[in-house]
N, C-alpha and C positions, 0 to 999 in steps of 0.2 A: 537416438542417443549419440551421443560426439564421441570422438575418438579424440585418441591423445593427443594423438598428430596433427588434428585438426586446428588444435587451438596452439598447438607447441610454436614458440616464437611468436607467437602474436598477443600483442598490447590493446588497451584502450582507454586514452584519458577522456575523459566526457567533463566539462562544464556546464556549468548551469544556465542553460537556456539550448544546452544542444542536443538534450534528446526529444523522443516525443512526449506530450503534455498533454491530461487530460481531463477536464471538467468533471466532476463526480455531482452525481445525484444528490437531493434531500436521503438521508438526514445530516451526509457528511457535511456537502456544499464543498467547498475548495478545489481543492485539482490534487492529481497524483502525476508525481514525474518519472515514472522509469527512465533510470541510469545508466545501468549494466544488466544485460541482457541476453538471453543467447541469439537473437538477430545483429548484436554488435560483440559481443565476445567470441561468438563459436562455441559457446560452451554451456549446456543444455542444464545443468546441473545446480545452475545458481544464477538469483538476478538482484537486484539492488536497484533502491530505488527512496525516494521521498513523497510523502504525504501530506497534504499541507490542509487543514481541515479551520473551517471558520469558525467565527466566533461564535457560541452555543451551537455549536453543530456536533455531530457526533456518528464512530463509526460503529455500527449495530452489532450485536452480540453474535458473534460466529467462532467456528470450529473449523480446523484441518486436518482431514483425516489422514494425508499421506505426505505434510509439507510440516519443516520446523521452519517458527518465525522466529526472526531477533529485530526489535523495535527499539529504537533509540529516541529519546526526545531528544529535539534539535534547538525548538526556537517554544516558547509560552509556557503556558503550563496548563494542566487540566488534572486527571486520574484515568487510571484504565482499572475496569474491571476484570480482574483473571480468577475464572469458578467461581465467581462472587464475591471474592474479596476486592476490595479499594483498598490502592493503591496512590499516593499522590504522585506526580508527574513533574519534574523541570528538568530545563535543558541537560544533561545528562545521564539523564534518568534512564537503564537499560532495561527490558524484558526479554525471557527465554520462552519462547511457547514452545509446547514439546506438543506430538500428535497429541489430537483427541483433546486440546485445551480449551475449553470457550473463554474469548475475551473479546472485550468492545472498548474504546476508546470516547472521553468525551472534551471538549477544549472548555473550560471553564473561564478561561480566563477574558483579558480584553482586548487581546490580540491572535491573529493564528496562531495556531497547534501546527510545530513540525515535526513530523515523524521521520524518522530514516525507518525502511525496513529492508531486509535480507531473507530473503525466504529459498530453502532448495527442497526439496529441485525447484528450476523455475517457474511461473507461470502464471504470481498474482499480476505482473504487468498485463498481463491478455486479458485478465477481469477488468481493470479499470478502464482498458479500451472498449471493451466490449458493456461495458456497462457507461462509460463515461459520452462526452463529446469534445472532438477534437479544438484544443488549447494553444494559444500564441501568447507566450509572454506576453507581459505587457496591456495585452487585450483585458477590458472591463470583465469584472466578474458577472455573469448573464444572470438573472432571476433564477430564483432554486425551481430545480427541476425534479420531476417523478423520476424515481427506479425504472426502469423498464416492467413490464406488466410480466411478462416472465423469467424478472431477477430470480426467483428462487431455482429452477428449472438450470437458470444459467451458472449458479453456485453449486449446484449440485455435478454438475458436467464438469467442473473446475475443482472438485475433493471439497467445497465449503459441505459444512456441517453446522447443525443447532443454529439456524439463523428462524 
């Protein structure tokens, strides 16, 4: 856990294409970019970041037992599912996930779905790395690829729930 002092006086602007980037599995497809993070903030407590998810692609139904999300659409449109209900989705569009919410994401549209998310304390950036492959701007989108054979194992180690 970070102290105050830790992060007291210290800044971080991050641009797009300067942090790290990372290839997401079937069924999202796209890539997730952690922004702000506590390896570049100092600050354990919160991270930030974008979701960029393809066209019919979609992020699967999960829960957080010990993390609030906030989800912002950025760029398409699609629906998120929160406890069942749909929801439609366009750029603007905000969600509060409180513990214990199951929600999934899907891009319906015909373009990427972008997500902002904010989640504290931090730590979905360490899922997308650990479940993704590492990402360079620009680079071609690779063929969809499988989860990991012990995604659930690896969601459960990281508070996901109801997946």
């Amino acid at each position: 856990m970070s102290s105050t002092e830790d992060f007291r006086g210290h800044a971080v602007v991050m641009h797009p294409g300067d942090g790290p980037s990372f290839w997401q599995p079937m069924p999202a497809n796209g890539h997730a970019d952690p922004m702000l993070y506590p390896g570049n903030t100092k600050f354990g407590d919160v991270s930030m970041g974008y979701q960029t998810i393809a066209v019919g692609g979609h992020v699967r139904e999960h829960s957080h037992a010990d993390q609030v999300e906030l989800q912002i659409c950025f760029k398409g449109k699609g629906h998120v599912m929160v406890d069942g209900e749909r929801h439609d989705i366009v750029p603007g569009s905000s969600c509060f996930l409180g513990y214990d919410v199951k929600h999934a994401i899907y891009n319906d549209g015909d373009e990427d779905l972008v997500m902002m998310w904010v989640i504290t304390p931090a730590g979905l950036e360490d899922f997308f790395e650990t479940i993704g492959r590492e990402r360079r701007p620009g680079d071609p989108a690779p063929e969809p690829f499988e989860r990991p054979a012990d995604v659930v194992a690896i969601e459960r180690s990281m508070g996901m729930n109801d997946t």
